[in-house]
N, C-alpha and C positions, 0 to 999 in steps of 0.2 A: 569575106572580102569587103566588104563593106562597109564594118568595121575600120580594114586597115585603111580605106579608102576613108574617112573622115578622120581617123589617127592623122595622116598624109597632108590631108585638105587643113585639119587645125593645127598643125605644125606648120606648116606653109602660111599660115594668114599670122600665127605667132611672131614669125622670125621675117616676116614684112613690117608687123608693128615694131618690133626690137632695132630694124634695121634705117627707120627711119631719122632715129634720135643718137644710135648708137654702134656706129659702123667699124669705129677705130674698135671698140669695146669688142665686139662679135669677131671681129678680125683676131684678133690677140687671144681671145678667149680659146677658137679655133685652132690657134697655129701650138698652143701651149699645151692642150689636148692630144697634138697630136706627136709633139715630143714628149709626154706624159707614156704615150702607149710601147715608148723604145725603154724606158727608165728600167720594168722586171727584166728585159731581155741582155740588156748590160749589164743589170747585176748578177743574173744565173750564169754568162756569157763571160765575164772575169771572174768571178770564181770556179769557173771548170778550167780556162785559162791559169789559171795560179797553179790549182790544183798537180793539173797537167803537167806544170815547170818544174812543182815541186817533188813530184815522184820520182821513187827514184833510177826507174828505168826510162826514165823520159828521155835523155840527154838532150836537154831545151839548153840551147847557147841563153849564155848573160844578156846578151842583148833581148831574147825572148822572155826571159825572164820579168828583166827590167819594166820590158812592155804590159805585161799581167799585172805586174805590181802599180804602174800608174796608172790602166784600166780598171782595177780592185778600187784607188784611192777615188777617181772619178767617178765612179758607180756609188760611193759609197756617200758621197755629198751633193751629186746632182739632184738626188730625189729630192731633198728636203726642200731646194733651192726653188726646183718647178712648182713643186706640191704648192709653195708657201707662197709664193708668187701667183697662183691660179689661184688659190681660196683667197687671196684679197681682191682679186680682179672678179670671181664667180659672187661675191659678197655684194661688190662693187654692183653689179650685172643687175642683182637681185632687188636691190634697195630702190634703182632707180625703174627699174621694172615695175616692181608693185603698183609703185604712183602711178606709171604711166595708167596700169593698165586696170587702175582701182580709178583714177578719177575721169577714166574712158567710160567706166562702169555707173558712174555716178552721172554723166551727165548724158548721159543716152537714156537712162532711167528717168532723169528730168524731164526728156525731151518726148517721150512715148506718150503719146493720147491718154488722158484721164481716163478714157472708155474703157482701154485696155486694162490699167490698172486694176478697172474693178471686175474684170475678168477672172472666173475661180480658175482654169485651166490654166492662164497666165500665170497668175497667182501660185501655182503648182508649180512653175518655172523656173520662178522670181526665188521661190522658197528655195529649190534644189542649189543654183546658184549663190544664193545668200548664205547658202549653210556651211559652205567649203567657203566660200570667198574665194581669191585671188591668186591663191596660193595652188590649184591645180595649173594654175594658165601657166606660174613662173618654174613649177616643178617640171612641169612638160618642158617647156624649152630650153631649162638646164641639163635635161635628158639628152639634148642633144649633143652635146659636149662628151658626154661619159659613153654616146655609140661612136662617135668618132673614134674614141681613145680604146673602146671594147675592140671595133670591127678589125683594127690594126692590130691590134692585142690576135685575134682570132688568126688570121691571117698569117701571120709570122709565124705563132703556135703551131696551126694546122700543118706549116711547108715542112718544120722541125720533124713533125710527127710522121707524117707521110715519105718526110727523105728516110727515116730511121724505118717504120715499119706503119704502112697505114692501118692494120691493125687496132696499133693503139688509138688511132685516132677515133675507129669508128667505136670503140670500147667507151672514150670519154663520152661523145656525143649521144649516145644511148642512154647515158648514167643521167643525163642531164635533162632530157626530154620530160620526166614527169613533173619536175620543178614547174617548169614553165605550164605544165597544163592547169597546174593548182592555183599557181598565179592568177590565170587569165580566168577561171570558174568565182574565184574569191572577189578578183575585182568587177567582175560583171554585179555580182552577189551585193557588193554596198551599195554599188549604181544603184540596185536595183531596191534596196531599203528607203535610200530619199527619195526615190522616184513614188515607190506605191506608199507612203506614208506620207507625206507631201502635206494633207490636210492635216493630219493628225500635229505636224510640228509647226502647222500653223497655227494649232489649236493650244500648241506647248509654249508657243512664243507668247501669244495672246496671253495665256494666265501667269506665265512670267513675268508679263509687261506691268502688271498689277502691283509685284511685289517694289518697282524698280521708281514708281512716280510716286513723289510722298501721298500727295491727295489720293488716291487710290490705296497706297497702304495705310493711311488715315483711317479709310471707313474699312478696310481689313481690320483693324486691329478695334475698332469701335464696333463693327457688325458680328466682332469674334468668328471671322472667319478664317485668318490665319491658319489655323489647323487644315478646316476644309480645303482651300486651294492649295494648300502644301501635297495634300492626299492627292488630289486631283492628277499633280505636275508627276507625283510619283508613281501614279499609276500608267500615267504617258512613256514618262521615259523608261520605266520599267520592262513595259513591253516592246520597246524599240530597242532596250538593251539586250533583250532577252534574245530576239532577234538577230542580233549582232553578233553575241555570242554562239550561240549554236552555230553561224557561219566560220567563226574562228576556228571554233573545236572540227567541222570539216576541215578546213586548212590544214590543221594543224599534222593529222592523221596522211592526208596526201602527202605533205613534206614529208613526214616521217616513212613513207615508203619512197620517194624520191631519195631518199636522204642514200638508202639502205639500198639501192639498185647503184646509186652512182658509186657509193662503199664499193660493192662488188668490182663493177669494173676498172676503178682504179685500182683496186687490189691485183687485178690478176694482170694488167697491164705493168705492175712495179715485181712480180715475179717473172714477167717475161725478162723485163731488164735486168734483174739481178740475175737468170742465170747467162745473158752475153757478159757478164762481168766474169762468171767462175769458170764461164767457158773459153776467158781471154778474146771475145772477139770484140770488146768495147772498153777504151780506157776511161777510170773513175771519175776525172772532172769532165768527160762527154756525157757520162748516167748522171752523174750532178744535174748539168745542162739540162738532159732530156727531163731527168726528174721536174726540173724547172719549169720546164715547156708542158709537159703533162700538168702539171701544177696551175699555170695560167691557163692553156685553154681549159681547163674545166671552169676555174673562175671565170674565164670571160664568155666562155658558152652559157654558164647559172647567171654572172650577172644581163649578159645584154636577153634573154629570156626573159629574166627577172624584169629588166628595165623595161622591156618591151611588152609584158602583162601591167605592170605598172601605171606604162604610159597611155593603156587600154584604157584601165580604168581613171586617170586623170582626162583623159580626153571624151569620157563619157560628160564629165562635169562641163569641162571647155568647149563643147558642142552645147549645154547647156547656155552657158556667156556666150556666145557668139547669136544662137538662136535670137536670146534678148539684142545683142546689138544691132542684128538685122531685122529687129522686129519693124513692119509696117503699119504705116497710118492706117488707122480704121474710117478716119475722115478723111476721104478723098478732098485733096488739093487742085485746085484749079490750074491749068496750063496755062492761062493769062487773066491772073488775078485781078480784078476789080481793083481800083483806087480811090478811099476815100480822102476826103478833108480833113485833118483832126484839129482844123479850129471852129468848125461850128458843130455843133449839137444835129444828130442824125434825126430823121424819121424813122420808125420800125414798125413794121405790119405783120402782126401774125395771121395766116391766112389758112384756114380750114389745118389748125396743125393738129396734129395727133399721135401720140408718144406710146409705145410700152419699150421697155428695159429689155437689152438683148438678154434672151434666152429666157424670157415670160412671155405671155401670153395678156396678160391684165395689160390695158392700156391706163396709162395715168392720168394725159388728156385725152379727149376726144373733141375735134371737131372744133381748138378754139378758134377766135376769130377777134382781134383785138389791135386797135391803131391808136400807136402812141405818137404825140406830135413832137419834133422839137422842141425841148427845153420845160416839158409836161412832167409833171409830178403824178406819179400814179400809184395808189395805195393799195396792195394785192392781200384779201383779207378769204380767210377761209380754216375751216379744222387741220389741226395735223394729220398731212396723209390727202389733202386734198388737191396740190400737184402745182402748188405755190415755188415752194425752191425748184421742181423739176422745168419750170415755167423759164426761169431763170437759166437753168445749165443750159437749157436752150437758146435760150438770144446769149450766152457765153458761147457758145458753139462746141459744149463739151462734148453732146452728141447731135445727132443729126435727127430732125422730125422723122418720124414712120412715114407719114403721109403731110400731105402740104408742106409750107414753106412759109418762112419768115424773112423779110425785104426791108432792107435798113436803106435807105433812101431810093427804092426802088429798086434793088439789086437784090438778088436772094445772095441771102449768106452764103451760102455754098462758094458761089464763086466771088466773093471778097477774098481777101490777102487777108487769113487768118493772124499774124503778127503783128500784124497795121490794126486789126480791130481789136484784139486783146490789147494795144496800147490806148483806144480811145477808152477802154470800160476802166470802174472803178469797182471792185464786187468786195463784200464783206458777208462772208456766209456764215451760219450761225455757229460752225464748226472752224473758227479763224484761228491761225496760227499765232505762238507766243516765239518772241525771238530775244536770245539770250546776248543781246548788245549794249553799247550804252544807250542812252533814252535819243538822244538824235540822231542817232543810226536807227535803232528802231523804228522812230518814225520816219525817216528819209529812205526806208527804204520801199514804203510808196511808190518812189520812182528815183529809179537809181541807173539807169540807162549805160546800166556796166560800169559806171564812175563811183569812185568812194565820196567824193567831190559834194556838199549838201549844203543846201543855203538855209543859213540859222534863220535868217527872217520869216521864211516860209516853215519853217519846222515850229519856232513859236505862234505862229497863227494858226497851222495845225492843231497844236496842243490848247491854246486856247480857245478853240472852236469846239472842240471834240470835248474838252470839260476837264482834259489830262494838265492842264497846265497847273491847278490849283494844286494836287498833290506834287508835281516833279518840284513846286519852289519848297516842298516838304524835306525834301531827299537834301542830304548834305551836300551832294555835287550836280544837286540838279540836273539839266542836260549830258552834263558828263556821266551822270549817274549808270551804274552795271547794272543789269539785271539777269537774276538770277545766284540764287543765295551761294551757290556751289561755285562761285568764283569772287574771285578778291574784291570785298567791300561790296559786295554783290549785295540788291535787296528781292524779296519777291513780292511784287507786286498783289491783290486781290483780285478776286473773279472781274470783279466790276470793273478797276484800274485797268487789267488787261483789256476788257474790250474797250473802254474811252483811248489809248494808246493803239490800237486797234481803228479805233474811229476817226484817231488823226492823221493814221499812214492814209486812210482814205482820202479822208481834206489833202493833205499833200500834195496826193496822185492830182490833183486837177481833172478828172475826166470829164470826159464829152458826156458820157453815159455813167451813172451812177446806179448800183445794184444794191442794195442793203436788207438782208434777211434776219429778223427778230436783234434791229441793231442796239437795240437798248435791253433788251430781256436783263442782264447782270446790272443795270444800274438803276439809282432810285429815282422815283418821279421828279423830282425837281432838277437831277443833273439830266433827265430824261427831256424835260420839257426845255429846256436849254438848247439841249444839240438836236431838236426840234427846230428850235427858232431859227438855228446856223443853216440846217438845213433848209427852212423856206428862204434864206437870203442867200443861198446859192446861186450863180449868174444865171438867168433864163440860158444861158447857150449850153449848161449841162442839163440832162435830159433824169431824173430820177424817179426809180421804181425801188417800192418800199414793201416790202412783206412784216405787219406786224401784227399782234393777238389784241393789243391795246387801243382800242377805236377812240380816246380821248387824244391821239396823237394822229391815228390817219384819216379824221373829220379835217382833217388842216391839207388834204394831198385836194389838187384840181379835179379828179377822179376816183373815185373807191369801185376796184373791182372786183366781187360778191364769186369767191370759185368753190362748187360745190362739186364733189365725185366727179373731179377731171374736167368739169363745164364750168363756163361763166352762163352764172345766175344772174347777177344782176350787175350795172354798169354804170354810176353814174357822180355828182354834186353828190356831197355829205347829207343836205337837204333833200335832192333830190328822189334820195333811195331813204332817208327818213317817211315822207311823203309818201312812198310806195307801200310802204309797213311793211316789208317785207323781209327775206332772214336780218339784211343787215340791221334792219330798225330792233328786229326783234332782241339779237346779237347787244346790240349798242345800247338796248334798255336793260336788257336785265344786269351787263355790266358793271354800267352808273348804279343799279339798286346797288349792287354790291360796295360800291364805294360809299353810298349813303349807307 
């Protein structure tokens, strides 16, 4: 029951989303479905008709006659005419469906907490739904069309059968019953493969994903592993095949005694009728008819079964999509959000904060405690793994502290207007996105405030702040330049290029607050020491924190903060913490040896 009761429940939330955009469409769709369901009954219906006239102890006057023979013609070109008119309209239905309900899926996905993201349970979700896509949501609600046209089909069949002898009726519906049980065991059955594999075709996408990005098949085919991860993929899908199959060859054996029970009772239901024929108590175009009528309900009994295990099993998936779209924030939102400025540069205070990752135990910080002032440069230096970038998702507000709290002008995060404060930051993490535009799209879209709309002045100050501008006057079309070799005149950029264009979506953004994690690691010292220098002539009223390994670049930050195993160690002037000798001095001497 439960089952049908979420069947019900996501068929109902389907055809509210369908209903919003597409009213006339659901109308018509409906009203054609259900002259669809008269279409077998007019043509069994004149042909026992015809039949009838034309026997020869019938004596059917001309006028009856007459009437068979233009009920015969009608039967005979209506279908084609509904049929063909419904599959442009069910076509129609479909196409605009997808979209809807593909870029409903896209941008709720957007829209869901980074936290949850990196949720594995979620992630178990995310995969189920990804793996069918869109097409269980649009199969379901085209189902409904095809039970309209079944139930009437059912219906009429049934009256047929029960006026003549109910009998036959209860003979068909017996035949039919194990069909539908196989159905519903089979589709529980695939549910149930992406459900407990889940990981495993996360693990199959993952080494897929390898073969699909050239730099990745680069060092495949240089590390000579090709072979290996071919093996790998094969050994995944193999056993998920294998899986699969052994479920069919169930099915398949179920059908097959479905098949051979429903055999029987139409069988003995069509020797009942042939003998009211021999025993003259039923004329031949009436056994025609019922023939016909037994005919369809059997098919309409196997298919709306059929349809209704079917739509079992799609609505397992589409309970999946819907789950995602009602998924809830993990960062509580505030009932009356704080409002910042976003023309001046914040203060932020981290106050006794202390972090581990949901569902560990290891805390990353412990205990920080660190005041950054308006328009302060602050250089967060530490090993990898020492709780630098998790430093960061924090005053991003990806997640929330364990313990303490972080105060951006005296207010805890928490209750800021999360949308207003993602608009003040500018963050660049080591893991930055590459985007397949032309070059001042690319960089405008730093800030694009919904608008395609980008101001060349500020895209080439951008670009020449960040170091990008020297190679884009390289490029034949310069700003108009593609990126991305897999489309027309496309080029592809280097590691290094990518993050300087990278570095000037940031310049762009203009923010209040500047985040920048390992923002030069891809480029060489001298383009390095450059977008250094952009950086110290940034307006005092944007506030920037700087995560980098290179202490010939964050001797220049107002600040160096020293983060060892989740603590600040030390805090201070470039000089200041030279003077102390201590990790950082030690840090910043043996690196210099290295450059000497």
């Amino acid at each position: 029951m439960t089952s049908l009761r979420d069947l019900a429940r996501n068929v109902g939330r389907l055809v509210a989303l369908a209903w919003q955009d597409h009213k006339l469409l659901l109308i018509a769709l409906g009203s054609l479905s259900v002259a669809g369901s008269g279409i077998t009954f007019l043509r069994s219906g004149a042909t026992a008709l015809l039949i009838n006239a034309l026997a020869p102890a019938a004596g059917v006057a001309q006028s009856g006659l007459a009437l068979a023979v233009v009920l015969a013609v009608i039967a005979a070109v209506a279908p084609d005419l509904v049929y063909s008119v419904l599959d442009y309209l069910e076509r129609q239905f479909h196409m605009s469906l997808e979209q809807k309900l593909d870029l409903l899926f896209l941008r709720r996905k957007g829209e869901i907490d980074l936290a949850t993201h990196e949720d594995p349970k979620f992630n178990d979700l995310l995969n189920r739904a990804e793996a069918r896509g869109i097409f269980p949501m649009v199969d379901l609600l085209r189902s409904q069309f095809s039970n309209v046209q079944t139930i009437i089909e059912l219906v009429i069949a049934s009256a047929v059968l029960v006026a003549v002898d109910w009998r036959l009726f209860v003979l068909v519906l017996l035949g039919t019953l194990p069909r539908f049980v196989a159905e519903a065991r089979y589709g529980r059955g695939v549910w149930g493969i992406y459900d407990a594999n889940a990981e495993t075709r996360r693990r199959f996408v993952d080494l897929r994903a390898h073969f699909c990005d050239i730099h990745s098949l680069a060092e495949l085919k240089l590390f000579q592993n090709v072979g290996y991860f071919h093996g790998l993929l094969a050994d995944l899908f193999g056993a998920f095949s294998e899986q699969h199959g052994h479920l069919e060859r169930r099915k398949l054996i179920w059908l097959a005694a479905a098949l051979a029970i429903g055999g029987g009772g139409i069988g003995t239901a069509m020797v009942c009728l042939v003998g009211k024929v021999l025993r003259g108590d039923m004329p031949i175009g009436t056994v025609v008819f019922v023939f016909g009528s037994i005919a369809t309900l059997q098919s309409a009994f196997s298919a709306f079964f059929l349809s209704v295990a079917r739509q079992y099993q799609f609505s397992l998936f589409v309970t999946d999509f819907f789950r995602i779209i009602d998924t809830a924030p993990v960062l509580p939102r505030p009932e009356h959000p704080v409002s910042l400025s976003s023309a001046e540069a914040p203060s932020i205070v981290f106050e006794n904060v202390s972090f581990a990752y949901p569902g560990t135990t290891r805390r990353v910080l412990r205990h920080v405690s660190l005041a950054i002032e308006p328009g302060e440069r602050v250089a967060l230096v530490g090993i990898n793994g020492a709780g630098k970038s998790t430093l960061m998702k924090l005053l991003c507000r990806i997640y929330d502290p364990s313990e303490g709290r972080i105060l951006v002008n005296g207010n805890d995060l928490r209750d800021i207007d999360l949308s207003q404060w993602h608009a003040m930051l500018g963050v660049l993490f080591q893991d930055y996105a590459s985007y397949h535009f032309p070059v001042k799209e690319a960089i405008a879209l730093g800030r694009t405030n919904g608008s395609p709309d980008l101001d060349m002045c500020r895209v080439r100050g951008a670009a020449r702040r960040s170091g990008a501008a020297a190679f884009i006057a390289d490029w034949q079309r310069r700003y108009d330049q593609m990126l991305g070799r897999q489309f027309t005149d496309g080029v592809d950029p280097s590691k290094g290029q990518l993050q300087k264009l990278a570095l000037a979506r940031l310049f762009y953004r203009d923010a209040r607050v500047m985040m920048l994690d390992e923002p030069t690691a891809s480029i060489d010292s001298e383009a390095e020491a450059q977008v250094f220098e952009q950086l110290e002539v940034v307006s005092r009223n944007t506030t920037v924190l700087l995560s980098s390994h290179r202490f010939s670049t964050v001797r220049r930050a107002d600040r160096v903060c020293v983060i060892e195993d989740g603590t600040i160690r030390e805090l201070g002037t470039h000089q200041n913490l030279m003077n102390l000798d201590g990790t950082y001095a030690r840090q910043f001497q043996l690196q210099a040896a290295g450059y000497a």
